[in-house]
N, C-alpha and C positions, 0 to 999 in steps of 0.2 A: 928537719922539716917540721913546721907548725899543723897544729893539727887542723886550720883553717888552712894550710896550703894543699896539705890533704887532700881536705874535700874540696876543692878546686879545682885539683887535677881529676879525682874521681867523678866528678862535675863533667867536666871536660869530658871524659872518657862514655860517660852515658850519652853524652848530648851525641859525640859522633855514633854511639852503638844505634842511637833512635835513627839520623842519618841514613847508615848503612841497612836498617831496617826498612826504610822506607825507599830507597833505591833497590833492594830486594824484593819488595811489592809492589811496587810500580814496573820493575822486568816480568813481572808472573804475570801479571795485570795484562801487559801489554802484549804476550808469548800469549797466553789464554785468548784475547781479543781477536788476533790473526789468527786463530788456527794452530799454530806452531805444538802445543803441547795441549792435552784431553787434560778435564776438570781433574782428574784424580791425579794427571802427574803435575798439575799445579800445586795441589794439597802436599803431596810428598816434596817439592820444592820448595815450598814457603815451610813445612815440617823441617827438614834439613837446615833453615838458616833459623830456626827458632823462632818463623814468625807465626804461624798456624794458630798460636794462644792466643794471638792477637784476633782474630777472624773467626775462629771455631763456631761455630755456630753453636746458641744457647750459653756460650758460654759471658758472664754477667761479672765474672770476678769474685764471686765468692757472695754477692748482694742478694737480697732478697728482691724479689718485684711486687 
């Protein structure tokens, strides 16, 4: 395997992980909206699939503002 095949498939593999991140924020989203689950077991939900980093509040990436 070439090392541009590589990163093709690694390509590949981020582009579904943002996918499946985003079908896991969009169920929270939607669990949160009806009722179904209280703001704090949302945050433990979205924490469990890794996506909480994304949302955290204050959180900038490391940037200055």
């Amino acid at each position: 395997m070439s090392r541009v095949d590589y990163l093709l498939a690694e390509l590949r593999c981020a582009s579904l992980r943002a996918r499946l991140w985003q079908a896991d924020i969009d169920a929270v989203s939607l669990a949160l909206k009806a009722g179904l689950v209280e703001p704090e077991q949302a945050l433990e939900l979205l924490n469990d699939c890794d996506c909480l980093q994304l949302i955290e509040p204050g959180n900038n990436n490391g940037e200055k503002t």
